[in-house]
C-alpha positions as semicolon CSV with decimal commas, in nm:
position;residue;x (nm);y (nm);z (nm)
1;X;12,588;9,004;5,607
2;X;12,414;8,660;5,624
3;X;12,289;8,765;5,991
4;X;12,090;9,037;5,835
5;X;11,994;8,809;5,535
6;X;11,856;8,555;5,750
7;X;11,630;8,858;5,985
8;X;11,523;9,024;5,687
9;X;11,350;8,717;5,468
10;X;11,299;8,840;5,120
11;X;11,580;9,070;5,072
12;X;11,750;8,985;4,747
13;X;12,131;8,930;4,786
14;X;12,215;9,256;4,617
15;X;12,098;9,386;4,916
16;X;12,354;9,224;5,169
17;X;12,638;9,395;5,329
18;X;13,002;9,305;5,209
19;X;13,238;9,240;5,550
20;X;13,524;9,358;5,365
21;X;13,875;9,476;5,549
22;X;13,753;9,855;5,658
23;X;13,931;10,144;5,526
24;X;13,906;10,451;5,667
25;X;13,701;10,741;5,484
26;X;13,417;10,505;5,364
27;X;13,067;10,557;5,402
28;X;12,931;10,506;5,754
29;X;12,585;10,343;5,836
30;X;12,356;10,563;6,065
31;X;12,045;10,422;6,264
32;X;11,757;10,615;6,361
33;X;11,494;10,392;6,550
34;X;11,199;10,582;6,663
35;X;10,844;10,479;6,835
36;X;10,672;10,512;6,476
37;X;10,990;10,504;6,160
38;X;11,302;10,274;6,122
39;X;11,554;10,468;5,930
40;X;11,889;10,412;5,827
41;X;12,081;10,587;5,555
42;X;12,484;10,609;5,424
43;X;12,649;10,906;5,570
44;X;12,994;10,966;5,329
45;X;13,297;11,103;5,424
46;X;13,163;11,471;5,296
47;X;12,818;11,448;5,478
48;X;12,643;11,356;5,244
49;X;12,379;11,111;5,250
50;X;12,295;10,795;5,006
51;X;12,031;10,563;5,004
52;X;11,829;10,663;5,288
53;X;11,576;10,394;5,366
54;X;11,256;10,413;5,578
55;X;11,046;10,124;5,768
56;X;10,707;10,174;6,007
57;X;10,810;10,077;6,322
58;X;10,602;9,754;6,337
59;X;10,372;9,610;6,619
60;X;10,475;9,296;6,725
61;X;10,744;9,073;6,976
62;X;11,083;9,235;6,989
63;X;11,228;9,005;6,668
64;X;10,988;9,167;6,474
65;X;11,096;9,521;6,511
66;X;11,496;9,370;6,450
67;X;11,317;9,245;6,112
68;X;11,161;9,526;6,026
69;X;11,535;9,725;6,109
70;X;11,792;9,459;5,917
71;X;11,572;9,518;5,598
72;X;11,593;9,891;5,633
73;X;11,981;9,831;5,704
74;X;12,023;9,581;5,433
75;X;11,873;9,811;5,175
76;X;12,076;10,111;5,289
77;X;12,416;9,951;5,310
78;X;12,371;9,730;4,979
79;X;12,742;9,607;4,848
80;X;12,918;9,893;5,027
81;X;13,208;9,832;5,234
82;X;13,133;10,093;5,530
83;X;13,346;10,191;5,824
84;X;13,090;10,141;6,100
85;X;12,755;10,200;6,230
86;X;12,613;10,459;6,428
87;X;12,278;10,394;6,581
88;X;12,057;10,712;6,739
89;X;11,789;10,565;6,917
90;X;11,465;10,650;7,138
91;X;11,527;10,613;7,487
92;X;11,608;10,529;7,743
93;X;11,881;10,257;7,682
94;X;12,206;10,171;7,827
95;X;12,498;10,286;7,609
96;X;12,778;10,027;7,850
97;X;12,545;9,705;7,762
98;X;12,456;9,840;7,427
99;X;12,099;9,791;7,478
100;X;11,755;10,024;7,474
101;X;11,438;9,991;7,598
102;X;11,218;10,279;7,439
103;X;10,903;10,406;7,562
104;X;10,734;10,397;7,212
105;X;10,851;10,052;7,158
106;X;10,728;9,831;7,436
107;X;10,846;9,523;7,229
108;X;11,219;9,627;7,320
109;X;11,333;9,616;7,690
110;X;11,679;9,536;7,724
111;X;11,737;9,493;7,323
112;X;12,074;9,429;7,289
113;X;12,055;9,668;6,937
114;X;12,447;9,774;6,930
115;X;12,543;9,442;6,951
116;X;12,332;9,268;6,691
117;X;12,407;9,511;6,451
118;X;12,776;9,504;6,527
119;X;12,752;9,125;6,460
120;X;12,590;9,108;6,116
121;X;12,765;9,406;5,973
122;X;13,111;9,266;6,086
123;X;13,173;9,635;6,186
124;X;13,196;9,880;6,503
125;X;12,878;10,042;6,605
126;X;12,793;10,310;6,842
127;X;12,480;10,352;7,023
128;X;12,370;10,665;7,189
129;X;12,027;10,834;7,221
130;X;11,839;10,966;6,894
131;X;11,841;11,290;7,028
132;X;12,169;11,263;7,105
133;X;12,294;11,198;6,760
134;X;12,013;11,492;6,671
135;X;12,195;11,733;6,883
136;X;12,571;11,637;6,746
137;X;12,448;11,668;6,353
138;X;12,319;12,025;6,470
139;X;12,656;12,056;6,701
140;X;12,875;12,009;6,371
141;X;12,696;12,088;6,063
142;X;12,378;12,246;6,147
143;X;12,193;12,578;6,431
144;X;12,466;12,441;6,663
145;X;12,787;12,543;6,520
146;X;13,010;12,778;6,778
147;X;12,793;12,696;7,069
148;X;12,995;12,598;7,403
149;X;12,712;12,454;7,635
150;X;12,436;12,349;7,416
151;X;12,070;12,108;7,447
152;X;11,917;11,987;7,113
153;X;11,594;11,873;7,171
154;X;11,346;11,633;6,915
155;X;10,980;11,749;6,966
156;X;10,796;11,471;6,763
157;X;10,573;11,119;6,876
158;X;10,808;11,144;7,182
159;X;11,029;11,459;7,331
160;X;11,386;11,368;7,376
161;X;11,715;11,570;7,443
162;X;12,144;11,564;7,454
163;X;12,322;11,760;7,589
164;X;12,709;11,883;7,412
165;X;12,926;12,051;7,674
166;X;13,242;12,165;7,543
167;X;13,274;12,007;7,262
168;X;13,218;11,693;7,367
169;X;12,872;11,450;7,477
170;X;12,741;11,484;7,810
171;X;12,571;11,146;7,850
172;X;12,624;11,065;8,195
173;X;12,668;10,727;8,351
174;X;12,420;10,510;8,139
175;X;12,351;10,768;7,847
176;X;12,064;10,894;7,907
177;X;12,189;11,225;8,035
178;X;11,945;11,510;7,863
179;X;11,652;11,312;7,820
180;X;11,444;11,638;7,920
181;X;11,136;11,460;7,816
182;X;11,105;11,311;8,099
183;X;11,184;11,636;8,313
184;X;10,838;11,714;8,510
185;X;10,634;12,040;8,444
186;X;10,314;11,959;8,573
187;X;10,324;11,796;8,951
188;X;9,943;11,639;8,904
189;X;9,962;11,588;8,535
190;X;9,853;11,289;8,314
191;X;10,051;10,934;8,365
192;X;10,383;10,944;8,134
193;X;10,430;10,571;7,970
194;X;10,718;10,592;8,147
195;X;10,597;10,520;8,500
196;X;10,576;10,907;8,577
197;X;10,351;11,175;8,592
198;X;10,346;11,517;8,450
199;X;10,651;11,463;8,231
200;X;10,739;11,723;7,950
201;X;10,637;11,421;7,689
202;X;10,284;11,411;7,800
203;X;10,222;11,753;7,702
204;X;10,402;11,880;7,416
205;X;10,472;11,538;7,201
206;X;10,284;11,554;6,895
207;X;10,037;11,293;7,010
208;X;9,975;11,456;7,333
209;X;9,934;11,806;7,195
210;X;9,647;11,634;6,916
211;X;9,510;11,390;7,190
212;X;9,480;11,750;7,429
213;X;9,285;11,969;7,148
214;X;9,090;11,600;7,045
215;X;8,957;11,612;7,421
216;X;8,877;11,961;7,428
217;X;8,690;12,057;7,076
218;X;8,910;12,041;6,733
219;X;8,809;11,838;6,504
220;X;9,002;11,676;6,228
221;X;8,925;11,414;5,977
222;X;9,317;11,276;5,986
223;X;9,440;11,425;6,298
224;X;9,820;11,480;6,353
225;X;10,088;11,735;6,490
226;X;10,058;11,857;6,104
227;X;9,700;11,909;6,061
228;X;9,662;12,071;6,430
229;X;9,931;12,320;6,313
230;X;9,719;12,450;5,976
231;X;9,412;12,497;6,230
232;X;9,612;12,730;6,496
233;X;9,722;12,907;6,120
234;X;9,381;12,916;6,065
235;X;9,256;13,061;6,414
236;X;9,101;12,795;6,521
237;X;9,100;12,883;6,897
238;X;9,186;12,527;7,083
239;X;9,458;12,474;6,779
240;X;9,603;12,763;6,899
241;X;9,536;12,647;7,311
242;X;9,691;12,350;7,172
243;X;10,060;12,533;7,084
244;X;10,057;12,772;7,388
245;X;10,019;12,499;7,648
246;X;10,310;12,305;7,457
247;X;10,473;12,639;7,393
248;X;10,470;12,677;7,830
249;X;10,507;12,336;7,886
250;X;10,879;12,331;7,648
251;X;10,986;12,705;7,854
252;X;10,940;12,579;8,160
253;X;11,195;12,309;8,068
254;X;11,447;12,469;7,875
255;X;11,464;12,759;8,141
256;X;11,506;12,475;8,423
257;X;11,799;12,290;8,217
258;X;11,968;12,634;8,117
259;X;11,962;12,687;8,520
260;X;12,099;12,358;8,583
261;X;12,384;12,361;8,262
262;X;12,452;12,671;8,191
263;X;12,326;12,698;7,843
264;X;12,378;12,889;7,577
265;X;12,198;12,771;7,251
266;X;11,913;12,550;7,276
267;X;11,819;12,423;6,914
268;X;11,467;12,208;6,884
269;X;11,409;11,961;6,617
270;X;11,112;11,743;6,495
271;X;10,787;11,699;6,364
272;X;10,640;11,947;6,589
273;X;10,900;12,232;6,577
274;X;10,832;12,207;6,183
275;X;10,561;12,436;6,278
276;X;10,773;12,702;6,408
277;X;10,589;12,986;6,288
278;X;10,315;12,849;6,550
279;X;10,555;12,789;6,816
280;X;10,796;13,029;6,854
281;X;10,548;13,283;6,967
282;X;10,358;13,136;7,265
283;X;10,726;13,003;7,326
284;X;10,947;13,327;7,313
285;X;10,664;13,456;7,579
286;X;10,655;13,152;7,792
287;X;11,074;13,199;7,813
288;X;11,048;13,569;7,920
289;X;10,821;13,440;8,230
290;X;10,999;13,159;8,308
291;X;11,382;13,252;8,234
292;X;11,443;13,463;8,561
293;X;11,804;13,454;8,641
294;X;12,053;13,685;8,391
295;X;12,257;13,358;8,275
296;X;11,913;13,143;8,228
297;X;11,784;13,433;7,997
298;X;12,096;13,443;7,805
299;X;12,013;13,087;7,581
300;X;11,928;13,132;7,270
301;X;11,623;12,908;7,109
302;X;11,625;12,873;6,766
303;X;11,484;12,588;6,519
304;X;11,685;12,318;6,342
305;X;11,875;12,365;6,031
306;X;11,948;11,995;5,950
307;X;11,573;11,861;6,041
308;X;11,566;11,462;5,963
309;X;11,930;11,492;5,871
310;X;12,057;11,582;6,211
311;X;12,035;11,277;6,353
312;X;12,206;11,097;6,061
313;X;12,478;11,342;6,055
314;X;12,567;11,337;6,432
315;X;12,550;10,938;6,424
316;X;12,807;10,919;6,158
317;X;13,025;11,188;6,346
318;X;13,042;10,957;6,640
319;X;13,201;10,658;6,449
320;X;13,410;10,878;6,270
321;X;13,503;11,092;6,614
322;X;13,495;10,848;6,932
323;X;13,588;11,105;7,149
324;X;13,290;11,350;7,121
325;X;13,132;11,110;7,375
């Protein structure tokens, strides 16, 4: 893997990837590149996953997030010879040209991700949206299973979606299709980074939700999605604000996409849903006001099973099953 070698100076050559024939049943590399973590782990044939490596998303030009990912690859795959690579990644991107351009990363417009990694691994890679991959690990293995027209959502630094219609990806022309982050709730809300206003993102991301209750009275020596959660268990009253305008913000989109698709399972993943005790109140309310129509009520919202696996899961199925998408 002397493309990776060369990207990721200072990894010993224990680390590198072997470019051996493939043989079907191996291991398979999954990617998960996010605004603030670079993970990638081995996925094997039974689920399971090995050597699960994790890397700050850096600041910096655009080669020095692909550093900062060939190391995490590199140290994941080590002397394995794996069957391919699937890569979940934030959004949006463009899954024909193989290349993202994430909100949270502004170093990467265009980045021609699939590709690269398809290069130095001397294997087949698939790129599709991190939630996407989210929503197939929970589709397969996880609060999915037996659902015919299901959303997973990730509610974490950013708010993402996919959409699994039956059985297979919905990911529309460029594969973005579900990105329900960028829905809007809120017609004169605050600028989205992605060139719109009022977008689901800007109010129940984990940043947003701590940057809201920040602006209007918490306080919190190491404030995070984490810390605002133990003060709304505590009672602290704009904690608590905090969850039930991310709680109305998250119904209002889930009862417009259950309109629009026909839903009947929507299962919600991330840093932020790891406080569903918080959540699922304000939310379950916020869904009886908003869900009007018989067939919008009817979609069930329930937490993740897999939580960081998901994505790593439903990346792996997509190499191993190129006709979920």
């Amino acid at each position: 893997m002397s493309g990776v070698k060369e990207a990721a100076a200072g990894v010993t050559a224990a680390a590198r990837v072997t470019v051996a024939a493939v043989t079907p049943g191996r291991s398979v590399l999954a990617v998960d590149i996010g605004g603030t973590k670079l993970a990638a782990a081995l996925v094997d044939p039974g689920g399971g996953l090995r050597s699960r490596v994790t890397r700050p998303t850096p600041p910096g030009d655009a080669e020095a997030v692909w550093a900062a990912l060939a190391v995490a690859v590199a140290e994941a795959v080590g002397d394995d010879d794996i069957e391919g690579a699937g890569i979940g990644s934030a959004g949006p991107l463009d899954a024909v040209a193989g290349t993202v351009s994430p909100v949270n990363i502004p170093a990467w417009r265009g980045f021609p991700v699939r590709d690269r990694l398809a290069g130095v691994l001397g294997r087949p890679a698939v790129l599709v949206n991190d939630a996407v991959a989210a929503a197939v690990g929970e589709y397969h293995y996880g609060a999915g299973r037996g659902s015919r027209a299901m959303l997973g959502m990730v509610v974490s630094t950013g708010v993402g979606g996919g959409l699994i219609l039956g059985g297979r990806v919905h990911a529309g022309a460029t594969g973005n299709a579900g990105h329900i982050g960028h829905t809007i709730v809120d017609l004169d809300g605050e600028p989205c980074p992605c060139g719109a206003r009022g977008c689901v993102e800007t109010i129940t991301s984990g940043p947003a939700m701590v940057r809201w209750a920040l602006r209007n009275g918490w306080t919190c020596a190491s404030p995070d999605a984490a810390a605002l959660a133990s003060g709304a268990r505590d009672g602290h009253p704009v904690a608590r604000a905090a969850f039930e305008r991310s709680a109305r913000a998250l119904a209002a989109a889930i009862a417009s996409a259950s309109a629009l698709c026909d839903l009947d399972r929507v299962v919600i993943g991330g840093g932020v849903a790891r406080a569903w005790d918080v959540l699922e109140p304000p939310l379950s309310r916020a869904l009886r006001a908003y869900a009007g129509l018989a067939f919008v009520r009817r979609a069930e919202v329930v937490p993740s099973e897999l939580d960081t696996r998901a994505a790593f899961l439903g990346a792996a199925a997509l190499i191993r099953d190129p006709e979920l998408v």
